[in-house]
Structures are given as C-alpha cells and as structure tokens.
N, C-alpha and C positions, 0 to 999 in steps of 0.2 A: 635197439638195446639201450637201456637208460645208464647212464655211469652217474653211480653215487658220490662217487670218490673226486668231483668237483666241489669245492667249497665256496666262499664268500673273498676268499684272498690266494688260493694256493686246491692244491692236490692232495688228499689224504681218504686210505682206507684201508680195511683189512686186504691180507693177502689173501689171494687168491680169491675172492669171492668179488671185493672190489675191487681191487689192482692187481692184476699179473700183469704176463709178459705180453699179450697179446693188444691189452689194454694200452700198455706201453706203447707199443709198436703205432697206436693207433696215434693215440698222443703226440707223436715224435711227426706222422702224417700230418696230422691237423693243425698242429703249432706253425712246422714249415710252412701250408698252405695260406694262412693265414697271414704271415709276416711276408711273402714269398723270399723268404730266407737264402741267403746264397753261403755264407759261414756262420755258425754256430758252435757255441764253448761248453761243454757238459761235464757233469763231477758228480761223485757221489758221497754216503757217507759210508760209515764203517758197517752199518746194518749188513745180517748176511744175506740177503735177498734184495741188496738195493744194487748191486753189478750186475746180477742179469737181468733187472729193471733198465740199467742204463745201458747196457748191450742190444735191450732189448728196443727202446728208444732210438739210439742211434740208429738203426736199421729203418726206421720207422721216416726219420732224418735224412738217410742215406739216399733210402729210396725215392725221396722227393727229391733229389738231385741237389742237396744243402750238403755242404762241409765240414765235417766233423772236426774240432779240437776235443779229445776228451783229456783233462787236465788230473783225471785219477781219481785217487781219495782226497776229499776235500772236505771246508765248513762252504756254507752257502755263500758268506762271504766274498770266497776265492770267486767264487762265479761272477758275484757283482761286480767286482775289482775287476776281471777279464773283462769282462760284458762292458765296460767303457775305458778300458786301459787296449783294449785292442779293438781292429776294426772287426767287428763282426755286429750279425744282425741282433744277435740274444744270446741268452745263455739260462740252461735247465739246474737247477740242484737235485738230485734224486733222494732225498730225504724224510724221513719222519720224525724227525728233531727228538721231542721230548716224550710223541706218543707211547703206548706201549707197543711190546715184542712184537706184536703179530700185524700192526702195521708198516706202513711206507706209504710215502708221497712224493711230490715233486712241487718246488718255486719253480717259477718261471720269469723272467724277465723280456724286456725287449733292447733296442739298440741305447746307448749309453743308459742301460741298467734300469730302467724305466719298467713298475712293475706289473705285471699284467694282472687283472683281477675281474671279477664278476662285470664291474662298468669299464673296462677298458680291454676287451677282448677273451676273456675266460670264459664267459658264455658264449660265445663264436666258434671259441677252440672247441669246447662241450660239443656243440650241434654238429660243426664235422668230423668228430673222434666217436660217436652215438649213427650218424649216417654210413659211417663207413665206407665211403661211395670215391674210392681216388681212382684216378686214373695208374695205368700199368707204368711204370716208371720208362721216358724215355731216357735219361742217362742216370748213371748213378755216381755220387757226392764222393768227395775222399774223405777218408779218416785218416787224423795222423794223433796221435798222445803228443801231449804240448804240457808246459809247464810255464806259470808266470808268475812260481812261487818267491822267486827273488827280487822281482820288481813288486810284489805285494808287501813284502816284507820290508824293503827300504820305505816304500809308499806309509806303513802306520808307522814306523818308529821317525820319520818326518813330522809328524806331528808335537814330538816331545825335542826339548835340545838336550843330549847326553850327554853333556858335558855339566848340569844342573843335578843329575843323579848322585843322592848319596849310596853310603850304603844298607845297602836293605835284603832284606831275607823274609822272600814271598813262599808260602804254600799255595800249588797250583794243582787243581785238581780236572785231570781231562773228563773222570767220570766212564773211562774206558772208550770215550767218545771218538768224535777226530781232530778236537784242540791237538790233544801228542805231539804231532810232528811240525806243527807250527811254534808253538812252546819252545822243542828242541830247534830249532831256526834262530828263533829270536836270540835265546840263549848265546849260540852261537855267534850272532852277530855282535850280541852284549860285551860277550871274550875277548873279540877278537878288539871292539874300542875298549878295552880296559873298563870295561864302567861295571862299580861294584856291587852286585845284584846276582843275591843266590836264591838257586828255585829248588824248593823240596817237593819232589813231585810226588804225586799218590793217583793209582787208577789212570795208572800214564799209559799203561801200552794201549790200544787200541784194541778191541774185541766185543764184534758181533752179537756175543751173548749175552754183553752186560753181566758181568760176575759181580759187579757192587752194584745193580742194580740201574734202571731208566735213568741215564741223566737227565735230571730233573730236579734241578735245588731250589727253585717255587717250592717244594713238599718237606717241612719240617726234616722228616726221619732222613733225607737224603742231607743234611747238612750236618748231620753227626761228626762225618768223617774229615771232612774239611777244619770246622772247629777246634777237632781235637787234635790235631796234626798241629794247627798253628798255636797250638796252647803249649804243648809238645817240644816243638821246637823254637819254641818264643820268637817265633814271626812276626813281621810287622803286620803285614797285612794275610791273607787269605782269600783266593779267589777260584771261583767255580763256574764248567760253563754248561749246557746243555748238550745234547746230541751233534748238531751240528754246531755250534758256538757262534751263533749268532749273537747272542743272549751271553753276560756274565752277572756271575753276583759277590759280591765283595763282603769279609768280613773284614770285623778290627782285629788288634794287637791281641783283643781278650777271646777272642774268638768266639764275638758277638754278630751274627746276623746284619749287614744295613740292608732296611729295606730300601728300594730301586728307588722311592719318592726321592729318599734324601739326596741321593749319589746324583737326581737329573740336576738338584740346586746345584752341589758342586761342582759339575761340570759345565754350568750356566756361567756359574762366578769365573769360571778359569777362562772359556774363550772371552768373557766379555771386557777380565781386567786386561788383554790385549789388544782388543778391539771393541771397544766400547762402542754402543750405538746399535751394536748388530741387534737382528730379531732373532726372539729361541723360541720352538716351536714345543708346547704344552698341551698333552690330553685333560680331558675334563673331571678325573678320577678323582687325583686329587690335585690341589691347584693351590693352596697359598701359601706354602713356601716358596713354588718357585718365583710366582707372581713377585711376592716381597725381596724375593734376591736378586731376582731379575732388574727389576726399577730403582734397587739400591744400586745395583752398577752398571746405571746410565744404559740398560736394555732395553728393548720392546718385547715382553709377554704376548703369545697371541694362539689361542686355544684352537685346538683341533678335534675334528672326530677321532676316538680310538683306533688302531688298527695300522699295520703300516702302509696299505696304498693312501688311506686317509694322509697320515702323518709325512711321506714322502712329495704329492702332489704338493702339498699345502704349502711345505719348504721349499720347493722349486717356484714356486707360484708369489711365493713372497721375498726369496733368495732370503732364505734365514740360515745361519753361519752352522746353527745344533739345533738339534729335537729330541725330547726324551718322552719315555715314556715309564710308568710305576712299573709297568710287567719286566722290568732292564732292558728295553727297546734301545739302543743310544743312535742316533742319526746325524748323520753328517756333510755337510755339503760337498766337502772338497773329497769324499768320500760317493761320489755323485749320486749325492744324497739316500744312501742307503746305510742300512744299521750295520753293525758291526760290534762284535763282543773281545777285540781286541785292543781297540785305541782307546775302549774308556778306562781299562786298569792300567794302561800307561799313560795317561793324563791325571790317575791317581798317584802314580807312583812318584810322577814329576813333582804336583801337587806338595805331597810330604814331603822331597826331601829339598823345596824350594821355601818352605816355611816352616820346615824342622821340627814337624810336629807330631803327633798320633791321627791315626783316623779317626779314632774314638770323640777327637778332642774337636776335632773337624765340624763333627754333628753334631755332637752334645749338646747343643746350643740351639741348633733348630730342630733335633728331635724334644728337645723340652718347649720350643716356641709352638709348636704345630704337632702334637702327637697325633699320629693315625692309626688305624685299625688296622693295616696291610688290607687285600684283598679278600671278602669271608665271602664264599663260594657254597650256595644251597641249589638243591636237585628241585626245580618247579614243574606241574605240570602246564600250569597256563602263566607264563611271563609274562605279561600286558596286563591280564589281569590284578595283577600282584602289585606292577608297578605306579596301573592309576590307584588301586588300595590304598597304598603310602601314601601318595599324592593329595588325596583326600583326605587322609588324616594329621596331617599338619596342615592344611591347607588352611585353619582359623587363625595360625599364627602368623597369617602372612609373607610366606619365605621369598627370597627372590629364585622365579624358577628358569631352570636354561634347560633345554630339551636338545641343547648337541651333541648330547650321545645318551640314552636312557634318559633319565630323570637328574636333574642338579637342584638341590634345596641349600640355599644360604639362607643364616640367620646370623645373627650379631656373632656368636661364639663357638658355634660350631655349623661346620657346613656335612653335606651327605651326597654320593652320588650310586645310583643305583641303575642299573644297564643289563639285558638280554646279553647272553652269550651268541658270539657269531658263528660257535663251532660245537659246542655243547649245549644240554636242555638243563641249563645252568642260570639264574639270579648272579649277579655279582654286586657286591655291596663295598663301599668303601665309606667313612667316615674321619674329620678328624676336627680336633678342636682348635681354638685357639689357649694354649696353654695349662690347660684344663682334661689330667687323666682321667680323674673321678668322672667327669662329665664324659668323658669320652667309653666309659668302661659304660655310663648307663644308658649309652645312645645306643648300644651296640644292641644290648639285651633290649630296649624297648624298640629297634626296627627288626629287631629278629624274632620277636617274640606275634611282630605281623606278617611274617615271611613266612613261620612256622607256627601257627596257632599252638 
C-alpha cells in the first residue's frame, strides 16, 4: 500500500482516502519501530477528526510497547517544548495547521525535538507504515494524559523581562484554532504579575468547523477581521495565528498587515543588541534587510535552504541564538531550536514598550529601505522548466546567481528569488528592491508576465 500522505518535511492528506485511522495506527507502529521508542508525548489540534487520529496513533504506539503521554489539545509547539523539556524519545502533533477542512496530518519529531523529515528518517517511517509487516505485540506501553502546559508557559514568557512591559492593548485572534487556551494562560500569568496588557480576543473559542474560516492569515481576506478589531479598539498591536500556532502574523497600530520579512530584521536587531556576535539564521527568499541589520549590530548573517528541517539543522549546526523565515517561521535555540508562534509577539510587545514606540514606526524605515513583493504564488505545470526560462532571460545582465534554494538573481538594485513548492505544484516568486517601489511594481509584472505568458 503506497501512503501518499508522506511529504518532504511532515504528514498531510485528505481524510479518509489518505489518512484515517488505520493509517494512523500504522504510523504510530513504524515511528516506534524506528526510534525503538520507550516514552513518547502526543497532542493534537482542534480539527474534528484529529482525536481519533491521535487515539488512533497511540494505539499504534501502544502496541509497540512505547509510552504514551498524550498532553490533549495543543499547538505543535507544546510538543516540541515536551519533546526536550522532558525525557522522552519524541513526540507526534496530529495536525493539519492551515490546510483545508477535509485534511489532517501529523509533525513528527525525535528526542530533544530534533525534526524528523524525508533525509532524516521519514522515508524509513514511510517503508515500514507502507509494509505493514510488525510483529504481534509482546507487552503493551502505558498511556497516561500529562500536561507541561505550565512549564511551557513560564519557559516563553522567560524570554521577555515583565517588569519592561508598558501598557498595551493587543488584538489576538486564535482564528477558532488552538492558540485560545494558551492566550487565556498567558493572560493569566500576565494578571496575576500586575503587568499592563489587555487582550481583545476575536475567534477565541476553539472549533473544529472553523466558523470564521481556515486559519490561515498568509490569505489576504483572512486578515480582515483582525485589522478591523485593532482599528476598532485602537490597539497597539494585532496578532494572528494559524491552526496550530506555530506560525504568527503581526499587524500595526493602523491595522496594517507586516509582512514576516520585516518582523525576522526586528527580531534579529532585538536578540543581537543583547548579545552581540551571535549568528541568525536567514532563508534565501528574501535577504537584504536582514543581512543589513544583522551586520549593523555586530551579527553574523548566514543563509539557509527554506523549509524548517533545513532552517533547524543549520542553527544547531552553527549554534545560532534565532532563525527566521518570510513565511513567520521564527526559530529559536534555547527553544531547542524549533519555531514557535508565541515568543516572537512577545519579543514584540517587549520591543515597543522598551523604545516607546509604534510598530508602524519600527518598520517604516526598512519597509521604505527594501520594499518587497511578499510571496506571489502561481499554479505551473512544469517548474524547472519555468525556472531555467528566467534564468535565461536575465542571464545577459550578468546577475550574481545562488542556487540555495530555487533560483537567486542579484543585481545592483533589485534582487529576485524564485523556488518549486515542496508541497504544492506551485512557482513561488519573491522580489524586492533596494528602495525603489516603481522598480519594484515593474519587476513583478515583467517576471510574471514569463511565468504566465
């Protein structure tokens, strides 16, 4: 039996045709088999078919004589944070983050949160969850529900001093996701230090059906409701997260959109004026703002391939302090080294009210120094094709070209980088200038107009 529902980093398919519960079950086999796993931490998200995926899992788990913690409803996050804050082998997320309704998937990690993927055991797991072929169980694992939401919780708000907090009044949008009950945590712990910080929630409760729709704030029309909340109630900031809240996206005061390029500079600038020196780890999408802010204070810049087993390996491998990425990827070491969509909106919030400023005011200055195109995303039949196309058509102006992830063409004044989808039959295009909109609005129509005859 072939299992589609393996990808290039993670687990994702339709129900029932690529992932039910049997496929689960299989998965849950083959992971144990593979790590020869003795304890294992499992969560899922709010999807309503993602519990008896992870029921279905554990058993799978079970049966191999591995350990169950299931730590409930979670973000994928939670998992990571267990997966090296306790001793166990790994730990599963049962998630399909941002895809639509009718999927589910599953991350997977290994011991101290180390991520499993296509070159480091996901094709392994594939061949024995596809063979089917385990042995009859001679003992079977315990399961116990565990919770390490309080030690998660002290663990990010470590990262900021609360006693630097002004007051501030955030819009946080769960997106009906499973941010909620972390949200109401924090809150909570916010209270109980006195520290001044009101959250106007919207699409807070949690629900399987998605009534305001996929979280998914990458997509324009999903950013309506956030904006207008924070316009609303003249928030400072506004923030949003995906399905599982790996992933955040921050508006300003005016309840303007930052794209994720700008917010990786700001968060480069923030660990580095405390720890100058450090290295921050940068995909190749788009790259010269951070490069520029990076080297303005006293950092090391050092580009990685897209994607986060890429971005994770490469930070372990260089011991770099942060990683970001354009898609709001944020990466962290002392975070053992995995992303998280909680610690970079309070690294923002610290941010403002330690320089008393706007967010708006923040960026202003490097979204006019570097404007980009964000991500413009077309449907190709042949992506290689398309990409030496380009290549060839600039190629008389001599660009300088970097091939570490798709296509990278610099020129004096504006750069471009162009890259295959690793999950979609998608082109992805990104562009931006050096200070230069007009140029920027005509690069777009002139690589899109070779993209789309």
């Amino acid at each position: 039996m072939s299992l589609s529902c393996f990808k290039a980093y993670d687990i994702r398919g339709r129900l029932g045709t690529e992932l039910n519960e049997d496929i689960a079950y299989r998965i849950g086999r083959a992971y144990a088999h593979f790590l020869s796993a003795k304890r294992v931490v499992i969560g899922s998200d709010i999807r309503l078919y993602s519990k008896p995926l992870k029921q279905a899992l554990a058993r799978g788990l079970l049966d191999s004589g591995t350990d169950v913690l299931d730590l409930g409803m979670t973000g994928t996050e939670e998992i990571y944070f267990a997966s090296f804050h306790l001793d166990v082998d790994g730990g599963i997320e049962v998630t399909a983050s941002h895809n639509p309704i009718n999927f589910n998937g599953m991350k997977l990690v290994g011991r101290g949160a180390r991520p499993i993927s296509g070159d480091t055991g996901l094709n392994e797991i594939k061949r024995l969850a596809e063979e089917n072929n385990f042995s009859t169980p001679i003992k079977i694992g315990k399961f116990e529900k565990f919770s390490t939401q309080n030690n998660y919780i002290n663990h990010i708000l470590s990262y900021i001093d609360l006693a630097n907090i002004k007051p501030l009044k955030l819009v946080v949008n769960a997106g009906n996701g499973a941010a909620g009950h972390i949200i109401d945590a924090i809150e909570d712990k916010l209270q109980r230090a006195k520290v001044p910080v009101e959250f106007i929630k919207i699409h807070h409760t949690p629900d399987g059906t998605f009534p305001n729709g996929i979280p998914n704030p990458l997509l324009p029309e999903n950013r309506k409701a956030t904006a207008q909340a924070v316009r609303e109630h003249k928030a400072d900031i506004g923030i949003a997260w995906d399905g599982d809240f790996d992933r955040c996206f921050l508006f300003d005061e005016n309840g303007e959109y930052i794209e994720g390029y700008y917010i990786v500079g700001l968060l480069a600038r923030s660990f580095l004026a405390k720890k100058p020196g450090e290295k921050i780890i940068h995909d190749p999408r788009l790259t010269w703002n951070t490069i520029d802010i990076v080297k303005a204070a006293g950092g090391i810049p050092i580009q990685s391939k897209t994607g986060h087993a890429f971005i994770k390996e490469r930070m372990r491998s260089e011991n770099a302090i942060y990683g970001g990425e354009m898609s709001a990827h944020h990466y962290f070491r002392d975070f053992g080294y995995c992303d998280s969509g909680m610690i970079p909106w309070l690294l923002i919030t610290e941010l403002l009210s330690v320089k008393e400023t706007k967010l708006s005011e923040l960026v202003r200055e490097r979204i006019d120094a570097y404007p980009c195109s964000g991500e413009i995303n077309t449907t190709v039949k042949n992506g290689e094709a398309t990409l030496m196309k380009i290549k060839e058509y600039f190629s008389e102006l001599n660009p300088v070209v970097d091939l570490t992830d798709g296509v990278s063409l610099d020129f004096d004044s504006w750069r471009t980088n162009i890259r295959i989808s690793n999950t979609e039959p998608l082109l992805r295009l990104n562009i931006e200038t050096k200070a230069n909109p007009e140029l920027l609005r005509k690069k777009v129509l002139e690589i899109s107009s070779i993209i789309e005859p």
